[in-house]
Every structure is written in C-alpha cells, then in structure tokens.
N, C-alpha and C positions, 0 to 999 in steps of 0.2 A: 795908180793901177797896181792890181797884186799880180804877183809872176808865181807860177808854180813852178818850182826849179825843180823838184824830185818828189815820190813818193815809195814810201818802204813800209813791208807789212812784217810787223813785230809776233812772232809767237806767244802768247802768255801762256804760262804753266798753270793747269787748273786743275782741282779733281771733285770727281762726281762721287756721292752718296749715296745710299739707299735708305729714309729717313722713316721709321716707325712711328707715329704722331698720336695723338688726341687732339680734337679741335669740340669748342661749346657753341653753337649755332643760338642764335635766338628762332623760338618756335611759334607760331600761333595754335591753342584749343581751339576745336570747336567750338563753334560759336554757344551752346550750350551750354559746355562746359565753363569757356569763360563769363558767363553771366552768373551763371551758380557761384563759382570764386568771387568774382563781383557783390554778390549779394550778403555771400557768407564773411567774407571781409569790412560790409558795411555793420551788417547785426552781429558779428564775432558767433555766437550758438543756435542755432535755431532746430526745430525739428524735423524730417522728413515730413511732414504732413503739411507744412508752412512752404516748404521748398514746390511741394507738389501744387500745391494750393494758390502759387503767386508764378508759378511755368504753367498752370494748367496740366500739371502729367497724370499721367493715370499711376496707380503705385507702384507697375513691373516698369513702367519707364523710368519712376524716380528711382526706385531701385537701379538701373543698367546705368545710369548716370554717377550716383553714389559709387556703386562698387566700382566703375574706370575711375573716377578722383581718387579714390583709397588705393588704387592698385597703382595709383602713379605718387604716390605718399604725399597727394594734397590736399589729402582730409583727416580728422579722427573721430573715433565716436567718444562722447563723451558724458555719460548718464543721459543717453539715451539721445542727446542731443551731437552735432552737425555742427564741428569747429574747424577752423584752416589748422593746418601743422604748419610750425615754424617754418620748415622749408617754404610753404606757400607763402606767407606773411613776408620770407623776405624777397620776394620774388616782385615785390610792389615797388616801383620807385614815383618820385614825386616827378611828375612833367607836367609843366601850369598850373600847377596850383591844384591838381588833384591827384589821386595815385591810379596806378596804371601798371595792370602786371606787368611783368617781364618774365617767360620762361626761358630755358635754355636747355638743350640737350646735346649728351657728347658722341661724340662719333670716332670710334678708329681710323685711321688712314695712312697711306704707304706712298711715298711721292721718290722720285728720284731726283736730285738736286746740285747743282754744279756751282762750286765758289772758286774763286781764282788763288790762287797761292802766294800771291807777294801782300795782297791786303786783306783775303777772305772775304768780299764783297760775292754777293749774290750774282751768276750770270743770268742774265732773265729776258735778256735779247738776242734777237740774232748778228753777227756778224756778216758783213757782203765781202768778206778777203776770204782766202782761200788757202790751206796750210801746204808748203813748200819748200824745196830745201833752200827755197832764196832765201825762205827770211830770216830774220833778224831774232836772235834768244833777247829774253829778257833776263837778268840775272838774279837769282831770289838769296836772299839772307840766309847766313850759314844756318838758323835755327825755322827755316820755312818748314820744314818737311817734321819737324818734332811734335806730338802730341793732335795729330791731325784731327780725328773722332772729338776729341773734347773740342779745339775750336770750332769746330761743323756745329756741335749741338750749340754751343753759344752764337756762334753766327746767325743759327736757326731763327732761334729764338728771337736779339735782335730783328733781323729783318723779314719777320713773318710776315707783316702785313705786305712789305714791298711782293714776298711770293706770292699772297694769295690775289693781289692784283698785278701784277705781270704775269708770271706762270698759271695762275690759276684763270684771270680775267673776271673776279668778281668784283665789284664793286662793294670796297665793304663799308661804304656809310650808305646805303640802303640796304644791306645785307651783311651784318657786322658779324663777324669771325673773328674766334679768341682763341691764341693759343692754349690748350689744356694741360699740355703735358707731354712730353719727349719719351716714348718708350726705350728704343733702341735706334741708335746711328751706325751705318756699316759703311765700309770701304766700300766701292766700286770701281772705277778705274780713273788712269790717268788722262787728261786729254787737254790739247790746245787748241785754245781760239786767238785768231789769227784778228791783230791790231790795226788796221790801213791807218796812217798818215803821210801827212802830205808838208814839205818843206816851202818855206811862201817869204818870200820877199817885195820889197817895194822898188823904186826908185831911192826912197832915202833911206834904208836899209835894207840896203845888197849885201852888206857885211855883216850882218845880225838877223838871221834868217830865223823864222818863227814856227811851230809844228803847231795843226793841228788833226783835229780826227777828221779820219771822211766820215765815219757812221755816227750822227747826230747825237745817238743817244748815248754816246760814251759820255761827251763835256757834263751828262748827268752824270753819271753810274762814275765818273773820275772825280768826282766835285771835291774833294782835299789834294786832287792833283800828285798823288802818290804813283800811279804809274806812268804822270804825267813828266814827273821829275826820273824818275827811272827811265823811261827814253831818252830823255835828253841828254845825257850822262853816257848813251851810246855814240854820242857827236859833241861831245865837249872835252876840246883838246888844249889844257891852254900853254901859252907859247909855240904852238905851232903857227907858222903864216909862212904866205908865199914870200921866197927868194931867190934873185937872179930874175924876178918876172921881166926884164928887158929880155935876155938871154934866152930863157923859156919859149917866150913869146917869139922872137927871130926862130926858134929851129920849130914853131907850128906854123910859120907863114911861108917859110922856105919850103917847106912839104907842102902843104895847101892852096898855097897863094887864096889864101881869105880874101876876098877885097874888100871888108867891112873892116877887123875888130883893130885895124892900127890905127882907125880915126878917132879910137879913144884912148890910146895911150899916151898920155901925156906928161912929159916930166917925171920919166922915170917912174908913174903909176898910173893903174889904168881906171879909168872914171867912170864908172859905174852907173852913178846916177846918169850923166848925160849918154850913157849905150843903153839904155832903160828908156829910159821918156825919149830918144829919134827909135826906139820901138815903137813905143806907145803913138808915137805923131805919125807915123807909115805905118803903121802896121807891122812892119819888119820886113814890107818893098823895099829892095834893093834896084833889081832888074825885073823883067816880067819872067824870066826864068833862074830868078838867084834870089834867098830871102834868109833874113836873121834867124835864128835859130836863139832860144833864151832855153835851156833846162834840158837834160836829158829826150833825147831821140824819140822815147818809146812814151812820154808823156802825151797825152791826148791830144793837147793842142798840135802837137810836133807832129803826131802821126797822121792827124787831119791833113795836115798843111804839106808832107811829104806825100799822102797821097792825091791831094787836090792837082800837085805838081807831076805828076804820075798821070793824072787823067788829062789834065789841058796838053801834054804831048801826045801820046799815046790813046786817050779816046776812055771814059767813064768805063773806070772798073775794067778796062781793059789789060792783055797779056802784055807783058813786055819781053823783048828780045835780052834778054841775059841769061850767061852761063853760070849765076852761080853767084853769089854774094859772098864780102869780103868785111868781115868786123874787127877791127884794131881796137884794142882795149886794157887800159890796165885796172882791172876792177877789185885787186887783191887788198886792196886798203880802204875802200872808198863804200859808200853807200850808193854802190851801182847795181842795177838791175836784182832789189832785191824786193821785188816785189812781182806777179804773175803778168802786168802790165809788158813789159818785154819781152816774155817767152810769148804771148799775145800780140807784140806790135811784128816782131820776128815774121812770125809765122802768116799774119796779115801780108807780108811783102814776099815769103816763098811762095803764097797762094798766086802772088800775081806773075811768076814766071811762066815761058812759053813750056808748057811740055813738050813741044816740037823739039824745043832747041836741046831737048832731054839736060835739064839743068840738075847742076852741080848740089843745090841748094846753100849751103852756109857754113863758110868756115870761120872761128873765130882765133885771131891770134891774139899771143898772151908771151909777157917775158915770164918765163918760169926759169927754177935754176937746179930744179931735181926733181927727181921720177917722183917723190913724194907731195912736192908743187902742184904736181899736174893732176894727180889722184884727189887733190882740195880742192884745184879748180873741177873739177869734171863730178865731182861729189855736190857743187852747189849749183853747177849752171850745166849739169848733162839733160836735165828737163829742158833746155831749147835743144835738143835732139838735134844738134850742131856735130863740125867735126871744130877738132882743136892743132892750132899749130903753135910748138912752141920758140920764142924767142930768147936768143941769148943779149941781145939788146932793143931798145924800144924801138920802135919807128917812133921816130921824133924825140917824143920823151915822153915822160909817165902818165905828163898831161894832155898829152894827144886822145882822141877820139876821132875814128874814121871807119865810117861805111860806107862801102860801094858796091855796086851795081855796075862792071863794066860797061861803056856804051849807053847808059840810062840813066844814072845818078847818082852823087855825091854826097853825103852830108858830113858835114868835117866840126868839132867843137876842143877849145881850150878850154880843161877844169882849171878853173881858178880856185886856188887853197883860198877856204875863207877863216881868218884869223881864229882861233880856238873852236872852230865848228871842225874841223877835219876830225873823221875822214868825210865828211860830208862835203862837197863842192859846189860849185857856180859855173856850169858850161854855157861856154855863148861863143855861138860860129856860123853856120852859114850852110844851108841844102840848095842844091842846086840841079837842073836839069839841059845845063847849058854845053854842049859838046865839049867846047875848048877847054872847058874848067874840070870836066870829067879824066879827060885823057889827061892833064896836066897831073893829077892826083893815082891814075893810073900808071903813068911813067915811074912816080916816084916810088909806087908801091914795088911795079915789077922790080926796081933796080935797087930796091933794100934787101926783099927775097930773094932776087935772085942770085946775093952773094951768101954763099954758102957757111961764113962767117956767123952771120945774122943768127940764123935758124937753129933749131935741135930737134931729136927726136923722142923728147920724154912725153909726148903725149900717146908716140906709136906704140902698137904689140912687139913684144920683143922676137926678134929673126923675122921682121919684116922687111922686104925686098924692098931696093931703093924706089922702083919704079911703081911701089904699090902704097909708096909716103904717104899723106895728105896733101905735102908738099908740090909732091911729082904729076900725083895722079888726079890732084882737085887744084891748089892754087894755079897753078901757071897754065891750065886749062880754063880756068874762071877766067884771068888776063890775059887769056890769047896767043902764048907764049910767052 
C-alpha cells in the first residue's frame, strides 16, 4: 500500500516571449487550377487552345485560369506555348508511385510563449497548484538568466511542432505545419508555474520516500528528469538521521499520551514497516473515537478522516463548540505546510466553529528566537490568516506536532527525521475525538504556556499591552483559562 506522507508545490521560474514567426501551410488549388498543373506537368508545353479544348473553356475562361497560375508564378509562357515554372515542378513529390502536387504557402504570425528557466522546455499545459508564499523555490544555475532571446528563438524552433499541437491544438499529420522562419523574439515578463508533488512511501520503504507529480503531464514534459533531480536535491540531506529517537519519542508520549506509536518501538528503533501494514490491516482503528494518523494533518486522507470524526460526534457537517484552535509547530526546517492544501484544510475546520461561541479562530505557535524569526515565519505562513505566538522553547520537541480544538479534538504526530531526506519527515500519531484524551493534551498545553518562561513576544506589535498579547487575549481564552 502507498502512503502519501506529504505534498509540496515547487515554484518554477519561467519566462514568456512574444515570438514574430513565419509558418508554410500546405494548400490546396482549386480544383481547376490543379488539373491544369496536372496536365501541364504531364505534356511539359502545350498551347492555350489545347488547355481550352481538353477543360471545355471558352477562351476568356482559359484566359482567367492562365493569368491566376502566372500571377502565382506556376506557369510561363513560352513561344507562345504553356510551361510549369520550376517553382511548380518542384512542388511535385512522388506518393505511390505517381506524382502529386504539393503547394505551400507562408503566413506571418505573433504567438506569446512561455519556456521554463532551469531547462527551456516549452510550457504548454496547464498546472492545478497555485502560486504562494508556502512554496518551495527552485534554484536555477548561475548562467540561467544569460542570453535569454537567443535560447527562446532555438527552443522555438526545436519545439515547434510540440507548440503547434499543444498550444495551437492542430493536428499536424493531417494538417502539416513547418516552421518558416523566426522574425523577431521579445522579452515579456517573468512568471511561475507552480509544481505539486507528492512524497509516497510504502511499507518497505518508509526510509526512502519517492516524489512524484500530481499533474500527469509533467512525467511527459520532465522526461530527462532535470527538474525532477532539482527537487530532489531540495530533500537530500545526507548524514543527517534521527538521534535520541528513545528520548525524542518519551518527551512526545509524555505530552500526548499516544496510545498507538510505542507498539512499534522496538529495540531502540522504531519499525516502520510493521506501523504501516497494522495501518493498512485496520485501517488505522484504534478506538471508535481515536485513529492512526500516517502524513501530515492537512493531507487529504487526514482531513477526510478528522472530519468524518467531527461528524459521527457532533452531527454531518455540523458546528462545534470550540473557542478557537491551537497549532504547535516547528515547521522552520522541514517541508511542512508548503503547499495551499493547509491553508485549505485550516480554514475547512474554522468553518466548522460555533459562531455563537464567537471563536477565537487559530493561533499557531512556533519557537522563534528573534523579531527577525518571526517576520520569516509570518512572510511564508501569514496566508493561513492565523495569529502567531512565539516560543522560547518547544512543547515537547521540534518534533512534536499538535492541534487542538479544546473540548472537541486532538490530533497529535512525531516527525520522524528520515535518513538524508531531511528536511522532509515521516509523521505518524493519532486524532482523536475522545474527551479524556483531549483534556489530557489540553492540560499539558495550558501548563507549558502558562509559564511565562516558555513564551516571547516577537511576533507582537511593539508597545503592545500585556493584556492585548495573543497570549493573554486569545491562547488561554481558547483553553479556558
């Protein structure tokens, strides 16, 4: 079974053209006209009175025939006689065994056209991601940005035919188009299209997690995997892996009380493959009200399953009684919430607060360590229109994850460091709708915040009033006191 443990949307750096062309169309004459070519091809000379005499014309028709061939340089006259011009002659190609005109005619044209910047590949589809401050740069080679017009016009050229059947949608083997000729290439502007992928693991590769595209038709449009190997390169860290994971793992169970992920710590490392497949064999049943959690929160399957567990208490798609939501997070290093799927799954669950109970909506905390910290986090994650608080120490530790819902619901995950993939992670923990388990997780939050140690105010306005904190005026109102 494949697990989607995360997804992140990569910006690519591209830039558009505005591209002056000539294109040669093949034509058909009238029918007229190409039987007279036909004929005059067969006898090489012959005279108007012959031409007229074997169409039936009268003499002003073979005359109006004659003078359009001559006025399109496919005849001459010659002692008085009715010959093709070389142009026409070679306009003849062999197909079975007999010949068979071929005309062609050029046409000006002015297309606007967008190639990407790390490969100059043609963009010719659409993307379904959305461009954001979550996502992710791609980084281009010191020499990307040099001599751009001249690549454009060879990229052009190269991948003409792919334009005129993507962007244009002709079909060019019933309707063949050939490049003519490149007038002038201009600058236009800068712009990114925006990469979705998705990080996927197995059962026997939890450790070795794999990317691919959501949007099908990239695995084309990537097919030498150049910017396939430039993602990856954003999650390949090597000699980084998890340490202390006994230790780690005790200060997230001590805060959480998981009742799942110690059944797979075994001998000092925790077994992956066997917390994957007792997924896959339950589903990720625990209780009727407490279920495994595999990937990030805001992944699809997660947000289905947290609100499924949302409705069997509280009633399909119904309001629930919370003041206000509480997200613990360290997402300064990691491949978290950088993709529009979170600022989506967020806002999916302040939709479901009471407006009676006039809610809080969302604070997230964060250990930051200076006013400039806080100005990076609220630069990439101010689009979930959150408030922020900041931390001088973690709850728990860096690999905690915790959101709640006082009174309503929990969901608690350990990022597992996964060996030279960091910052990319492996969370697997536990949502839950079960009272006991909620307050237990509520206790621990009030009495981390609530010592005064913990906390800072680098994410506040400066000469703001204690009582008008985030702290003061939202967290410990969200918890109840």
């Amino acid at each position: 079974m494949e697990f989607i443990i995360n997804e992140a949307t990569f910006s690519l750096p591209c830039r558009s053209f505005v591209i002056d062309y000539a294109v040669s169309e093949r034509r058909k004459l009238a029918v007229v006209k190409e039987f007279t070519i036909r004929l005059l091809y067969a006898l090489k000379g012959i005279s108007p009175e012959r031409v007229a005499n074997y169409f039936g014309f009268t003499v002003e028709e073979t005359q109006i025939v004659l003078a359009s061939l001559q006025e399109e340089r496919l005849i001459k006259w010659v002692d008085g006689q009715v010959e093709l011009t070389t142009y026409a002659y070679d306009r003849f190609e062999e197909v079975k065994g007999r010949a068979e005109p071929r005309f062609f005619e050029v046409e000006d044209k002015v297309d606007s056209v967008t190639f990407d910047l790390l490969t100059f590949k043609l963009i010719a589809e659409s993307s379904s991601g959305s461009i954001s401050p979550t996502n992710m740069e791609i980084p281009l080679p010191n020499n990307a940005m040099n001599n751009l017009v001249k690549k454009a016009k060879s990229a052009f050229d190269k991948q003409f035919n792919t334009f005129v059947e993507k962007l244009k949608g002709i079909d060019t083997y019933s309707n063949p188009i050939e490049l003519y000729k490149i007038n002038q290439v201009y600058n236009r502007n800068d712009r990114l299209v925006p990469v979705r992928i998705q990080y996927v693991v197995t059962d026997e590769t939890a450790s070795a997690p794999s990317i691919r595209y959501v949007d099908e038709w990239m695995e084309e449009w990537d097919e030498d995997k150049s910017l396939y190997s430039a993602i990856c390169e954003q999650t390949e860290s090597v000699g980084i892996a998890q340490t202390n994971i006994g230790v780690a793992l005790d200060e997230y169970v001590s805060l959480t009380r998981d009742p799942i992920i110690l059944n797979f710590f075994r001998k000092d490392r925790f077994d992956f493959c066997a917390a994957l497949k007792t997924f896959e064999s339950n589903k990720g049943i625990f209780e009727l009200e407490t279920r495994m959690l595999v990937g990030n929160f805001y992944l699809d399957h997660n947000r289905e399953l947290i609100h499924s567990l949302l409705d069997y208490k509280f009633g399909n798609e119904a309001k629930v009684p919370g003041k206000g939501i509480l997200w613990n997070i360290e997402p300064s290093d990691k491949v978290w919430g950088r993709c529009p799927d979170a600022e989506s799954f967020l806002q999916s669950l302040e939709q479901r607060l009471d407006e009676r109970k006039r809610p809080l909506r969302t604070v997230m905390t964060i250990k930051v360590n200076s006013k400039s910290d806080s100005f990076k986090v609220k630069e990439r994650y101010g689009i979930f229109r959150c408030d922020f608080q900041g931390l001088n120490k973690h709850i728990g530790n860096s690999q905690v994850e915790i959101l709640l819902i006082p009174g309503v619901l929990v969901a608690c995950s350990f990022h597992f460091i996964l060996e030279n993939n960091y910052p990319l992670t492996l969370p697997i923990g536990f949502v839950t709708t079960a009272e006991d388990r909620i307050t237990n997780v509520e206790n621990a939050l009030r009495q981390a915040l609530g010592n005064p140690a913990h906390s800072n105010e680098y994410f506040e306005k400066f000469d703001v009033e204690r009582d008008n904190t985030v702290l003061e005026s939202k967290i410990f109102k969200i918890l109840g006191g």
